[in-house]
N, C-alpha and C positions, 0 to 999 in steps of 0.2 A: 634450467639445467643444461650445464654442455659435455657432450661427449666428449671423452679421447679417443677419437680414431685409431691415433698409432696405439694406444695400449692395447685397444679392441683387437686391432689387427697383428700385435707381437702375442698377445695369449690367443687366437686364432691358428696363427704358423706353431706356436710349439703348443699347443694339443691335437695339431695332425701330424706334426712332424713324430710325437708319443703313442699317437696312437698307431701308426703305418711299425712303427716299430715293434709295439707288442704284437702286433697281428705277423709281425716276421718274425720273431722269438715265438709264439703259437704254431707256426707255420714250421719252423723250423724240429720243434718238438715233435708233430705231430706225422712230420717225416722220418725222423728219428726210430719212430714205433712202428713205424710200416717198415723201414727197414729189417726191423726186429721180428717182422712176421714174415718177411723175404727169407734172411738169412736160417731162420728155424726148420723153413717150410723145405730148407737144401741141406739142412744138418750141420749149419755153422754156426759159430756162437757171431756173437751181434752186442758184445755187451759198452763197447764204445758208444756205439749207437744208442743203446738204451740210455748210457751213462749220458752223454749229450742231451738227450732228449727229458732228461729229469733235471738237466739244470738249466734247456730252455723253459721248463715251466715252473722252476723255483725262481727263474729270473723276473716271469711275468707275474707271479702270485707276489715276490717281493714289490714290482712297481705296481701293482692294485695300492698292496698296502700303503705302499706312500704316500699314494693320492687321496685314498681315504684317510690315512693319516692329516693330510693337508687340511683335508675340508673340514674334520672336526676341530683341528688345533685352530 
């Protein structure tokens, strides 16, 4: 049996390079929402914010589904 290194090492780089990414689309969302509990808690609307923060985590629910898409297909 011989390994490929380099394919090891290019599916290694881009599953961290995927994952540092949804964890700042997560990150990004979950800032989003605290904004939205900032700006309530002074009497301003925030709905940018919310609105951003529902499409960082319809961005990260769609790139789940892909990969689960991957693995089954």
């Amino acid at each position: 049996m011989k390994i490929d290194w380099a394919a090891l090492g290019s599916v290694f780089g881009v599953s961290l390079v995927v994952t540092v990414a949804l964890v700042g689309l997560f990150t990004l969302g979950i800032t989003g929402l605290s904004r939205r509990e900032r700006a309530a808690a002074q009497g301003d609307s925030a709905a940018l914010a919310v609105t951003g923060a529902y499409v960082c985590f319809a961005a990260c629910a769609a790139a789940v589904a892909y990969g689960i898409s991957l693995i089954v297909v």
